[in-house]
C-alpha positions as CSV (number, residue, x, y, z in Angstrom):
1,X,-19.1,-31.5,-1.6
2,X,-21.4,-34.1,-1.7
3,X,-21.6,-36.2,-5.0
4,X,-25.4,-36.8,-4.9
5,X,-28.5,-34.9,-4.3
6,X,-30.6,-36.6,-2.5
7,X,-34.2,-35.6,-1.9
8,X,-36.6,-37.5,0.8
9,X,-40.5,-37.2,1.2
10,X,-40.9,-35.3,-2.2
11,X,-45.1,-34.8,-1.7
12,X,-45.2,-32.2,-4.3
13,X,-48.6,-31.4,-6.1
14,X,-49.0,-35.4,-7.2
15,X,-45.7,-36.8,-6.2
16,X,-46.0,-39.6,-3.5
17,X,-43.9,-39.4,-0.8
18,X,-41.2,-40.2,-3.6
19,X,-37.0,-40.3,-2.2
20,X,-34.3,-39.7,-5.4
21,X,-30.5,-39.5,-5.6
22,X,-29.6,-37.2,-8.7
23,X,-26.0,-37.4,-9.8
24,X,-23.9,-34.1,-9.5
25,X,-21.9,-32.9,-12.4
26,X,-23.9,-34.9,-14.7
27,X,-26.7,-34.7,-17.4
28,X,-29.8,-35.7,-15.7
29,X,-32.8,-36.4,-17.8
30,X,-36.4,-37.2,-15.7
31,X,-38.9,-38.7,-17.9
32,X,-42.3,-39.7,-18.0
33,X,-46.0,-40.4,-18.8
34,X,-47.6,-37.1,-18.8
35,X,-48.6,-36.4,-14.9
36,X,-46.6,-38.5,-13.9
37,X,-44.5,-35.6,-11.6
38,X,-41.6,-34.7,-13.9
39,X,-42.5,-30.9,-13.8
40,X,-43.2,-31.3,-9.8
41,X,-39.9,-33.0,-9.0
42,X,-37.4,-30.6,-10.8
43,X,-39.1,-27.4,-10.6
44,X,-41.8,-27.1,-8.1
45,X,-39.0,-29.4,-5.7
46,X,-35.4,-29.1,-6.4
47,X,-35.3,-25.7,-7.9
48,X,-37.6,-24.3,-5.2
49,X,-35.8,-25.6,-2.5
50,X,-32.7,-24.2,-4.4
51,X,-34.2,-20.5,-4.6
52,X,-35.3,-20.7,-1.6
53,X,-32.3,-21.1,0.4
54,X,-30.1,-18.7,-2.3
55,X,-32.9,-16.0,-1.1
56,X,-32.3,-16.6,2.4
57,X,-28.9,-15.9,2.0
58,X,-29.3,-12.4,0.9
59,X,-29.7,-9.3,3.8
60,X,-33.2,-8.4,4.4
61,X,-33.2,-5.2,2.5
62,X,-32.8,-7.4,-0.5
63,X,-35.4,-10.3,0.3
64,X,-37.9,-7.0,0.7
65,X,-37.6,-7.2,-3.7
66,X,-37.4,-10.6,-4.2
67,X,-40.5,-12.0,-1.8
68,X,-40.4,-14.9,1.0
69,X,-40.4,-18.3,-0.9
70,X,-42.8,-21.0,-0.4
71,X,-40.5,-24.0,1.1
72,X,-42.1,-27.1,-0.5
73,X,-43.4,-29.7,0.7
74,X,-40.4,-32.6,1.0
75,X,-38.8,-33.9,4.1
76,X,-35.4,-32.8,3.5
77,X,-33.1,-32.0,0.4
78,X,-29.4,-32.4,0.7
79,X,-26.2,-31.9,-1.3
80,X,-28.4,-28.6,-3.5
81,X,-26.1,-25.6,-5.0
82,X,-27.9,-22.6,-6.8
83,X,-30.0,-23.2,-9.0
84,X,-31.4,-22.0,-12.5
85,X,-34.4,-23.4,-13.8
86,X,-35.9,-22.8,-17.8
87,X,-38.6,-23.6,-18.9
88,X,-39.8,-25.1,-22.3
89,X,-42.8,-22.9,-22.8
90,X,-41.1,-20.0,-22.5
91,X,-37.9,-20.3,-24.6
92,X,-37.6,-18.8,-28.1
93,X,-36.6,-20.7,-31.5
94,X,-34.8,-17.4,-32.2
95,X,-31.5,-19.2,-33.0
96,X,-29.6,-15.9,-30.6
97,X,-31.8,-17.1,-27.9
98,X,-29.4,-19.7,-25.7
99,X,-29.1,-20.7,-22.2
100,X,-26.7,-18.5,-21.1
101,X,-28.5,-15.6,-23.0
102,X,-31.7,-16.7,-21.1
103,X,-30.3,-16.6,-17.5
104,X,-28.7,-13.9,-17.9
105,X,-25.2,-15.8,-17.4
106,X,-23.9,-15.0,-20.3
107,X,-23.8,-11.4,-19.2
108,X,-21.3,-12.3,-16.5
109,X,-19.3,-14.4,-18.4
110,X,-18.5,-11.6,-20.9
111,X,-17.7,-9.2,-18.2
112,X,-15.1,-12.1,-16.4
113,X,-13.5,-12.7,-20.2
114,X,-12.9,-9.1,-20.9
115,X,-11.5,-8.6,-17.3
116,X,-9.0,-11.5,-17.0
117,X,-8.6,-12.5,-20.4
118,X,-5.2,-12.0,-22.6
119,X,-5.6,-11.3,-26.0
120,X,-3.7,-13.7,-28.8
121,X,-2.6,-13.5,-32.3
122,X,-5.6,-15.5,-33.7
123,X,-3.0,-16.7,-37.0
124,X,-0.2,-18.0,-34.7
125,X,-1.3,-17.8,-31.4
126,X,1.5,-15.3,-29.5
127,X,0.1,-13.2,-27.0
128,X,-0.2,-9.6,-28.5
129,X,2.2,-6.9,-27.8
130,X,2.1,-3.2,-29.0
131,X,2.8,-2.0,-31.7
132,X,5.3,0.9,-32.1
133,X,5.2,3.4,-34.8
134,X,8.5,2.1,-36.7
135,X,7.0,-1.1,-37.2
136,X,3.5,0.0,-38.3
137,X,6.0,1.9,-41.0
138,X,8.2,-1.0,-41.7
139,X,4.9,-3.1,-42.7
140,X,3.0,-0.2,-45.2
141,X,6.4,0.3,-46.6
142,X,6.3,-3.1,-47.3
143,X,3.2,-2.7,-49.4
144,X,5.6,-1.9,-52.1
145,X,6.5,1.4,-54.1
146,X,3.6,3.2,-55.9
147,X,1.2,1.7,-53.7
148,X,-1.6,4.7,-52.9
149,X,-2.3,4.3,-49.0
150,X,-5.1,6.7,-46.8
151,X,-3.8,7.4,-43.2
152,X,-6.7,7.5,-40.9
153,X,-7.4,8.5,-37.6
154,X,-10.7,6.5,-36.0
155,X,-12.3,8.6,-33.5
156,X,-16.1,7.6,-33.5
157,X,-16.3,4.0,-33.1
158,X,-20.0,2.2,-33.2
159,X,-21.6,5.7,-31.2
160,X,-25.1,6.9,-31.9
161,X,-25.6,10.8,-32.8
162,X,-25.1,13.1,-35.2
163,X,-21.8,13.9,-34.4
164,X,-21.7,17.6,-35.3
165,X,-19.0,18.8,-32.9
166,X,-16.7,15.9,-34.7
167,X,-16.5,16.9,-37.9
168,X,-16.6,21.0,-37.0
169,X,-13.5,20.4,-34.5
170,X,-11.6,18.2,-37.6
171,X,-12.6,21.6,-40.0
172,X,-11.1,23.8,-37.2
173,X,-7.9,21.5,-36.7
174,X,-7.2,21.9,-41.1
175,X,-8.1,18.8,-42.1
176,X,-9.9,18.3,-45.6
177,X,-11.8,15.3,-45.7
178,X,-13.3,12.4,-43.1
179,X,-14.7,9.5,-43.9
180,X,-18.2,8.0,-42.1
181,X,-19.7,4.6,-42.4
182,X,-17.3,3.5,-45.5
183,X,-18.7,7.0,-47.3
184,X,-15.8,9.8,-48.0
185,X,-17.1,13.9,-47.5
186,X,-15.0,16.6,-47.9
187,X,-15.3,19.4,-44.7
188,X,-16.8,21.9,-46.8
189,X,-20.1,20.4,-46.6
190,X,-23.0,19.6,-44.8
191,X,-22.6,16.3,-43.2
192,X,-25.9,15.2,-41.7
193,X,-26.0,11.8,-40.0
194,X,-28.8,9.8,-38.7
195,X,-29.2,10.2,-35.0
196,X,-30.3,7.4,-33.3
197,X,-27.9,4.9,-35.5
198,X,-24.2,4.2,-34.6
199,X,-21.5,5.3,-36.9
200,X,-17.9,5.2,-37.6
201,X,-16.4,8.3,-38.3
202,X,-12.5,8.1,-39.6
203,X,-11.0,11.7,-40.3
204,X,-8.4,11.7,-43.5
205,X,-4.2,12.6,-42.0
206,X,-2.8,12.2,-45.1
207,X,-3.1,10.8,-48.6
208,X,0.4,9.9,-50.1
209,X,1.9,7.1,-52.8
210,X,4.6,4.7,-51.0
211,X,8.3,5.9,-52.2
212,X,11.5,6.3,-50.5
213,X,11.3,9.6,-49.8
214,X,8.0,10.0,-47.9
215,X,9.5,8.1,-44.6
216,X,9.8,11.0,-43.0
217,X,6.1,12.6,-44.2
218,X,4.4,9.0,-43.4
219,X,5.9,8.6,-39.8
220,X,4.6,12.5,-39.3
221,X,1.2,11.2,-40.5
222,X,0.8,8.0,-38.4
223,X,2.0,9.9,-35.3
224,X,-0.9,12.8,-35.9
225,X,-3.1,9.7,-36.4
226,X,-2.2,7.9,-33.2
227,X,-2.2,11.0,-31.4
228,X,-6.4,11.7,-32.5
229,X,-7.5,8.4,-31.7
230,X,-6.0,7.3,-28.9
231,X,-3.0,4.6,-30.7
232,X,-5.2,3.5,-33.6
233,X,-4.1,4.1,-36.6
234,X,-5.8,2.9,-40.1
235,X,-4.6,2.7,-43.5
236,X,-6.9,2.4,-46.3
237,X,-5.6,1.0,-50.1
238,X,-6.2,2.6,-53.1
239,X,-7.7,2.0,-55.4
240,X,-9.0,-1.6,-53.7
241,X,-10.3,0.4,-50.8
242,X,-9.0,-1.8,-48.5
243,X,-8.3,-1.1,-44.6
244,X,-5.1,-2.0,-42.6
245,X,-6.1,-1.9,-38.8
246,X,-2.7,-0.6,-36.8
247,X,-2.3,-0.2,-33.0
248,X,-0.3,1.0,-30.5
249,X,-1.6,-1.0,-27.9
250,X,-2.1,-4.4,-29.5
251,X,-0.4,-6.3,-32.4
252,X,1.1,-9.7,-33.3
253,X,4.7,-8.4,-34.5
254,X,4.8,-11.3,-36.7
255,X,1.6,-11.7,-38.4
256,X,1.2,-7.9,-38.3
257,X,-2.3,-8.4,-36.6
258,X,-4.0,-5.4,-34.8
259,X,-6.8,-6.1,-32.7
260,X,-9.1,-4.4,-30.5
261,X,-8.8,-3.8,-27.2
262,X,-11.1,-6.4,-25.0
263,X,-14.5,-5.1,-23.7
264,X,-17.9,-7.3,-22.6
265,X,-19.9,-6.4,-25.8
266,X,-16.9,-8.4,-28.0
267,X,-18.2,-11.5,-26.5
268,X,-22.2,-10.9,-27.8
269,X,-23.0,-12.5,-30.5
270,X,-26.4,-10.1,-30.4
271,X,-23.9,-6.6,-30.3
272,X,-22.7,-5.7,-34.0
273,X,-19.4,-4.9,-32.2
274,X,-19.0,-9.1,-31.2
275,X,-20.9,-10.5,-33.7
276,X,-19.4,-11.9,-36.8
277,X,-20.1,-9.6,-39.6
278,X,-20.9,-12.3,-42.5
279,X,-23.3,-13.8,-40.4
280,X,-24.4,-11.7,-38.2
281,X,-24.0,-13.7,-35.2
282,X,-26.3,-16.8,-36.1
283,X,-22.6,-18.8,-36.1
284,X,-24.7,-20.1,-39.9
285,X,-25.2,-19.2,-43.0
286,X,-27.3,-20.6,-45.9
287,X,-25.4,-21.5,-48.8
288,X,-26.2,-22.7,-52.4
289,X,-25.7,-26.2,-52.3
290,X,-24.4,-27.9,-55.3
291,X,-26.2,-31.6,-54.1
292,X,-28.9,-29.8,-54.0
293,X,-28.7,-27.9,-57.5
294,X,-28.5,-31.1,-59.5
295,X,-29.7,-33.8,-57.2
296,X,-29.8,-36.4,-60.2
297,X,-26.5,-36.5,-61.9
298,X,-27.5,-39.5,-64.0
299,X,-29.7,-36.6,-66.2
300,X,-28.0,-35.1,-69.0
301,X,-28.2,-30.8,-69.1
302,X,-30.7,-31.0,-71.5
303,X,-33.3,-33.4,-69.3
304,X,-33.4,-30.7,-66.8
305,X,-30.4,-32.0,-64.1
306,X,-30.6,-28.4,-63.1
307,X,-33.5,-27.9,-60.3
308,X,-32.4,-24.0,-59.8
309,X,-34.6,-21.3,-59.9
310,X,-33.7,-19.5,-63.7
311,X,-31.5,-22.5,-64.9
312,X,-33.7,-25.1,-65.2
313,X,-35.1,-24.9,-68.9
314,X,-31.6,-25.4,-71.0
315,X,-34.0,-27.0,-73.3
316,X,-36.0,-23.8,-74.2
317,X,-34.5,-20.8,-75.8
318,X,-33.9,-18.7,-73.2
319,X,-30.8,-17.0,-71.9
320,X,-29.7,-20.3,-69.7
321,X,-29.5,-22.1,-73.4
322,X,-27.4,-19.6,-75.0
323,X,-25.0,-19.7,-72.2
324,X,-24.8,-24.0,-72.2
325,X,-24.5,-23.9,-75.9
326,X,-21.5,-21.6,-75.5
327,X,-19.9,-23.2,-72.9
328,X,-20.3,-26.8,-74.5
329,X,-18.4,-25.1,-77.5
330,X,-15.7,-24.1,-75.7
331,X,-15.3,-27.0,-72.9
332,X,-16.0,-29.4,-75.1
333,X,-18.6,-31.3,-74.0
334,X,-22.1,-32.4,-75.2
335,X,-25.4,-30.9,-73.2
336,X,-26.9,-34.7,-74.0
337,X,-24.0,-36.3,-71.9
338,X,-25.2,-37.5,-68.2
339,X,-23.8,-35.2,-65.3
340,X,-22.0,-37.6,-64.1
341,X,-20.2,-38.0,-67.2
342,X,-18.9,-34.6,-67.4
343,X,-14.9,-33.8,-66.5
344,X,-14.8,-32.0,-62.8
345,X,-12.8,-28.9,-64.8
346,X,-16.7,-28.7,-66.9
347,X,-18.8,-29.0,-63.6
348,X,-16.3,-26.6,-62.2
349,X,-17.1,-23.8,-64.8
350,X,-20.6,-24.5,-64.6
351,X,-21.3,-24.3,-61.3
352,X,-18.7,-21.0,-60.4
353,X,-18.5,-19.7,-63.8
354,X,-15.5,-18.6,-66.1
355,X,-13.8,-16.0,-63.9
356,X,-13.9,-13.3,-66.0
357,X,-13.3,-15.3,-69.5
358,X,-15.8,-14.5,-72.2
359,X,-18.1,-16.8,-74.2
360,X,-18.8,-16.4,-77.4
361,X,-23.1,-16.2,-77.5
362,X,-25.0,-16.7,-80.3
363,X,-28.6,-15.4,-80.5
364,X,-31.4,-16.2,-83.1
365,X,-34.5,-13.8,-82.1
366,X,-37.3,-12.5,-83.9
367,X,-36.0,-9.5,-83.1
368,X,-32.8,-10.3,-84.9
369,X,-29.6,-12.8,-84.5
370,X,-26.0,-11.6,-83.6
371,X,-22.9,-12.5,-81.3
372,X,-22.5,-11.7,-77.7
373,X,-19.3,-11.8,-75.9
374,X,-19.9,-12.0,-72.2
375,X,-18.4,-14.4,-68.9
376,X,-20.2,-16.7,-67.6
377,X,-21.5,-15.8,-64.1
378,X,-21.8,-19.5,-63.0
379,X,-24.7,-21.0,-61.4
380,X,-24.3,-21.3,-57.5
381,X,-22.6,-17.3,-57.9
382,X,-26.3,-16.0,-59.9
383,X,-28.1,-17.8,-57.2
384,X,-26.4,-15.7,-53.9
385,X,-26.4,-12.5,-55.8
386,X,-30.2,-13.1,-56.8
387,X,-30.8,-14.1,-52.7
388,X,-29.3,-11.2,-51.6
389,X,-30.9,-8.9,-53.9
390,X,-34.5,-9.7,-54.1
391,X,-36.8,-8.5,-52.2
392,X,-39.3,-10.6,-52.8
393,X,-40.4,-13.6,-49.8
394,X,-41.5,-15.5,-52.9
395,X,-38.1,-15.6,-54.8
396,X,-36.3,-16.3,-51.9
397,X,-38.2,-19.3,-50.3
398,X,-38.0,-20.5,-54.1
399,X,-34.0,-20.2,-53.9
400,X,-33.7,-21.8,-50.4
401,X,-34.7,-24.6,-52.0
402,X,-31.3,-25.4,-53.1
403,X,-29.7,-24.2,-50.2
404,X,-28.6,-25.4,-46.9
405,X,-27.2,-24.3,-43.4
406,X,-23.5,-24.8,-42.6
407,X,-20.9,-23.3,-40.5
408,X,-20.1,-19.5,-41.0
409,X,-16.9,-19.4,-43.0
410,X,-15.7,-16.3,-41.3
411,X,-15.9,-17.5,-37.5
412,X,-16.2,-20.9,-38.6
413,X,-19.9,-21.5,-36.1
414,X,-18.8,-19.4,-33.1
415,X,-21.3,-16.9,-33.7
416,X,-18.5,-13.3,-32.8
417,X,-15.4,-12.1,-33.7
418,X,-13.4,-9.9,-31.8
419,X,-13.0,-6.0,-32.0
420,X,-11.4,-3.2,-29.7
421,X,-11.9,-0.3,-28.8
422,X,-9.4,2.7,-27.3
423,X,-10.5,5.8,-25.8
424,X,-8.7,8.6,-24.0
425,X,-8.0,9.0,-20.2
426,X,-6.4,12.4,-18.7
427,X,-4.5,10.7,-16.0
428,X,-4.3,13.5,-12.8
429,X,-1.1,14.8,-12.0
430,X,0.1,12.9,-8.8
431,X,-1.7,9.5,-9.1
432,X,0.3,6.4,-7.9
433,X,0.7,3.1,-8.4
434,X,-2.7,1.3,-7.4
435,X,-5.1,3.5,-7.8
436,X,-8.4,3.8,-10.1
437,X,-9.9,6.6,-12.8
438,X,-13.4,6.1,-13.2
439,X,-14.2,7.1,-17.2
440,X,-17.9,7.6,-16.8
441,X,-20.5,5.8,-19.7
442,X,-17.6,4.0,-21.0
443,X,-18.8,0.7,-19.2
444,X,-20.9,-2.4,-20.2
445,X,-23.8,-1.5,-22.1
446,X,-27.0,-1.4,-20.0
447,X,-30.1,-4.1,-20.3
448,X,-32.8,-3.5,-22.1
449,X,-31.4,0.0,-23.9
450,X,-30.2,1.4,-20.8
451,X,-27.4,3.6,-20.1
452,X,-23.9,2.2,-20.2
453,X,-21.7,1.4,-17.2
454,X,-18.4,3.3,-16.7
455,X,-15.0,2.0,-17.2
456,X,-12.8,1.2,-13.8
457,X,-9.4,2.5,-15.0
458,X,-6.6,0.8,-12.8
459,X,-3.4,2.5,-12.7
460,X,0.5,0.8,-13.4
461,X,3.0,3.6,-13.0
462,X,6.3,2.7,-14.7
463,X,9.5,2.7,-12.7
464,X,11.2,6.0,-13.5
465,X,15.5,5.7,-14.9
466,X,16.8,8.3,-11.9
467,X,14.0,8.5,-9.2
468,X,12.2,6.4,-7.0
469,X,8.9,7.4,-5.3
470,X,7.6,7.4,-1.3
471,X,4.5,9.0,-1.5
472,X,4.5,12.4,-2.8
473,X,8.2,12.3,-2.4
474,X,11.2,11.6,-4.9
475,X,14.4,10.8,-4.2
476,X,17.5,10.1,-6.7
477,X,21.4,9.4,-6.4
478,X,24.0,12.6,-8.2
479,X,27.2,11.2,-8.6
480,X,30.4,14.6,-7.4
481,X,33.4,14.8,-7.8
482,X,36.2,14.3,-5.5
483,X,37.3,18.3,-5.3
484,X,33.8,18.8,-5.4
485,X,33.0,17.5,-2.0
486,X,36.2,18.7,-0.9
487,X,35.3,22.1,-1.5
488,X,32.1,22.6,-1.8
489,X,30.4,23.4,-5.1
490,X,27.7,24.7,-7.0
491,X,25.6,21.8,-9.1
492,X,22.9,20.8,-11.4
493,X,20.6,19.2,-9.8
494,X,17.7,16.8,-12.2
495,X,14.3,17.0,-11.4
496,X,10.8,16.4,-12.9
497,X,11.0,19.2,-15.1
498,X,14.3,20.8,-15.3
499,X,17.3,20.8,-13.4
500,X,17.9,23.5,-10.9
501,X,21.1,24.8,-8.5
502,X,21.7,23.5,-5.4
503,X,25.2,24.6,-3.3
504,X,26.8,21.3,-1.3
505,X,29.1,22.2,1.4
506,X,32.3,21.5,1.6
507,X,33.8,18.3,2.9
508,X,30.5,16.4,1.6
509,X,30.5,13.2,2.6
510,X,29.8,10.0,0.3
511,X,26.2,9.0,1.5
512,X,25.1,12.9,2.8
513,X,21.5,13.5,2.0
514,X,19.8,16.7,1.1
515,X,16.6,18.2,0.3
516,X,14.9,20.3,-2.7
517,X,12.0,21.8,-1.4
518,X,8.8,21.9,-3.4
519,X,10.4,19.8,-6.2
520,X,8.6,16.1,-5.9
521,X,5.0,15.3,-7.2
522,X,2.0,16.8,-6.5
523,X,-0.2,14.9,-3.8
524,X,-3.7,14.6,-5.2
525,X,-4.9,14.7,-1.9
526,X,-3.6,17.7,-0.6
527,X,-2.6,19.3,-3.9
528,X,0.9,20.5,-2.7
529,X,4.7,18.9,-4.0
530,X,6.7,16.9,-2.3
531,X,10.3,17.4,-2.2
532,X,12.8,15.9,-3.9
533,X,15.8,13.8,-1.7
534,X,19.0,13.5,-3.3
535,X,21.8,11.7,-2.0
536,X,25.6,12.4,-2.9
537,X,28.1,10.0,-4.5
538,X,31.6,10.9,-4.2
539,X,33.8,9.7,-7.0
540,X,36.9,8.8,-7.1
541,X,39.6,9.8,-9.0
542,X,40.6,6.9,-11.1
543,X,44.2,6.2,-13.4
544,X,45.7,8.8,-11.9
545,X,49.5,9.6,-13.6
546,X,52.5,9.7,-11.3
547,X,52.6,13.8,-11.0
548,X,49.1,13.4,-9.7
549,X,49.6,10.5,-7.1
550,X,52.7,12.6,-5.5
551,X,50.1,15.6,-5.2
552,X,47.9,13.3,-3.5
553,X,50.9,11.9,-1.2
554,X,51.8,15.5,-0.2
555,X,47.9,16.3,0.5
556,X,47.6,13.7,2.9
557,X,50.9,14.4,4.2
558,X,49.8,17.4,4.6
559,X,47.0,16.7,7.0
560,X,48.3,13.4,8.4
561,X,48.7,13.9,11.8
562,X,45.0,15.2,11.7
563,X,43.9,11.8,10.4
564,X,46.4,10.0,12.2
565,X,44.4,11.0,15.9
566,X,41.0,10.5,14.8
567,X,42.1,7.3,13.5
568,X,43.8,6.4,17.5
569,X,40.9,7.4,18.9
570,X,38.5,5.2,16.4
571,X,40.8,1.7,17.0
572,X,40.6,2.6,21.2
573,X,36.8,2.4,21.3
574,X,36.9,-0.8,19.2
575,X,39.1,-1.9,21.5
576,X,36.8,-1.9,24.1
């Protein structure tokens, strides 16, 4: 690979018969007087010539779509790879708008990370395992005794419709409740979701309060739960109505971290199922900024240090004054003193407020005068909750005033967090080791609203404790005994699904195959069983007492001569 490109005889619209060598691997910037054959040189040029030759690479059929490109008019270009070109004019100060969203890279790149990557505990960084049911036990019990805990079975996960057939099939099966987009509803009524929205629909196991005794009842609850949806299993708190995410397929056994399973839309920052949900997938967020609150700390409270939006006449006899008055009272500190006088424990409380403590307010109205005992909200706290609330473009520009971008606290700028998703597979009676179920819509979500992709399923059989597979075939080793395969016997015989009687001959040698017709695994090609193979493994008698060995001495006695010619006749030929 060449480390320049070079480009001769570049004639280009107003270009003169210019030669460059552009670096590879590097950030190349061309600048310029306007006209002076920036635009020519790297797109009407290089990228051109780039297309042109990526287009000539393709069959015929597909150039028939794409058109016959223009070759432009340079000498000779050398050391070019493929190209993508963007251009200024048409990019979009949409802050979700990127350069891999633009070229449609990005696309491909979530499709290669889903495929190939390995998911990792995101606290310390092991590689996630499953999860089996005793340890999702082991960690609720851990909760602590009394604790009042939801099982849950997730079933609908981000999927437009109505869902009908859902929540009559949960009414059928006995359940009682079900809970859809963080709202509970009991069965008995009419649950009417919006159509053309995605949902989450959870339906209720079991509601039970963490003792000893309900082991047993909890186990048979997360099972039930793991069996409706597919190995996910989620526990909500009571009363905090919190949810534990649990899986069968992945979790960090020591952080006790479930994620989901990986898939191309957990790597959009534009798909609700990737994107971070505090910020939506902007990787920002604007946040009250105390520098900006009181810009001049040199100005007492009373001279107005405050430049928020409500909090900014302390001097008047509004609500902000009975608050200041109260908390200078009980903090100790005068509303006259410069800001940057006051103790950081003071500018503490007045900026984030007394956590719940009360003040003791005062109020002298023409209405009347009294006591009030109420917390103190604090001042960058009443400014979010007033952003979030209003719904007025006025009060909100006036609040981003004292406000500013930074980093998303929840993924920290990077725009997505990751989720999973499980769904069920009926795997075909017969399939081996290598080959693929195709789980039709279940793919990458189409461009532009279009129907999703389906889901290439490839298939791991486990190695089995007795048999081994050949084809459709299975074959195993059955251990007889010594009088056994001396006589002959009847014997239980293990296969697939339970054992049957076969008769070995007798004199059965150690090693002496034989066949089970009809009792190996269907082909899912032909649709017929294989047979199962079973080979015979003589034991022998082991610790034998003294009374025992003399009835083994007269046996062979007894049949020594026998023995005693085939053996002649064996050390002859070797002989030879």
């Amino acid at each position: 690979m060449p480390s320049k490109i070079f480009v001769k005889g570049a004639r280009e619209n107003n270009l003169k018969n210019i030669d460059v060598e552009i670096p590879r691997d590097a950030l190349t910037v061309i600048t310029g007087l306007s006209g002076s054959g920036k635009s020519s040189l790297a797109f009407d040029t290089i990228y051109a010539e780039g297309q042109r030759r990526y287009v000539e690479s393709l069959s015929s059929y597909a150039r028939m779509f794409l058109g016959q490109k223009e070759k432009p008019d340079v000498d000779y270009i050398e050391g070019l790879s493929p190209a993508i070109s963007i251009d200024q004019k048409t990019t979009s100060q949409n802050p979700r708008s990127t350069v891999g969203t633009v070229t449609e890279v990005y696309d491909y790149l979530r499709l290669l990370w889903a495929r190939v990557g390995t998911p990792h505990c995101p606290n310390c960084g092991k590689e996630i395992r499953q999860q089996s049911i005793d340890q999702i036990i082991d960690q609720l019990m851990a909760l602590g005794e009394g604790t009042r805990v939801q099982i849950m079975a997730p079933i609908i996960r981000g999927k437009k419709g109505e869902h009908v057939k859902i929540f009559e099939d949960a009414r059928r099966s006995g359940y009682v409740r079900v809970r859809a987009d963080g709202n509970m509803y009991d069965l008995s009524e009419e649950i009417s979701l919006e159509k053309n929205k995605k949902h989450n629909i959870e339906v209720v196991v079991d509601r039970l309060i963490l003792r000893p005794d309900v082991v047993h009842r909890l186990t048979d609850s997360c099972e039930t739960a793991a069996a409706l949806s597919g190995g996910i299993i989620l526990a909500n708190i009571l009363p905090d109505d919190r949810d534990i995410l649990f899986s069968q397929n992945y979790a960090c056994e020591d952080c006790g971290i479930s994620i989901e399973e990986l898939t191309p839309r957990m790597f959009s920052f534009n798909n609700p199922f990737g994107a971070c949900p505090t910020c939506t997938g902007l990787g920002t967020q604007l946040k009250v900024d105390p520098e900006l609150v009181i810009p001049n700390k040199s100005v007492s409270l009373l001279d107005g240090a405050i430049c928020a939006s409500g909090w900014n006449n302390v001097r008047g006899d509004g609500i902000s004054r009975m608050y200041f008055e109260a908390l200078s009272k009980k903090y100790h500190f005068s509303l006259r003193d410069p800001v940057e006088k006051l103790s950081k424990e003071v500018m503490d409380v007045i900026l984030y407020g007394t956590k719940g403590e009360k003040l003791e307010l005062q109020y002298d109205q023409p209405r009347g005068k009294g006591v009030l005992y109420q917390a103190f909200e604090g001042i960058i706290p009443n400014l979010e909750r007033r952003y979030k609330e209003t719904q007025s473009d006025g009060v909100r520009e006036e609040l981003e005033s004292c406000m500013s971008e930074c980093p998303c606290p929840t993924c920290g700028g990077k725009s997505m967090v990751r989720r999973r998703k499980t769904i069920k597979v009926t795997i075909p009676a017969g399939i081996d080791n290598g080959e693929f179920l195709r789980v039709s819509g279940q793919g990458n979500e189409g461009r532009n609203g279009g129907p999703a992709g389906d889901l290439i399923v490839a298939v791991t059989v486990r190695a089995h404790s007795i048999f081994e597979r050949d084809g459709s075939n299975i074959y195993c080793d059955i251990p007889i005994t010594f009088v056994e395969a001396a006589l002959g016997a009847e014997i239980d015989v293990p296969t697939l699904e339970e054992p049957v009687k076969y008769t070995i001959p007798e004199g059965t040698q150690t090693g002496t195959s034989f066949t089970v017709r009809g009792a190996g695994i269907v082909s899912t090609r032909t649709g017929r069983k294989g047979d199962l193979i079973f080979r015979a493994i003589v034991e022998v008698p082991k610790n034998l007492n003294e009374k025992q060995k003399q009835l083994l001495r007269d046996f062979a006695d007894e049949c020594g001569q026998r023995n005693y010619t085939k053996r002649q006749s064996f050390f002859r030929k070797f002989k030879k």
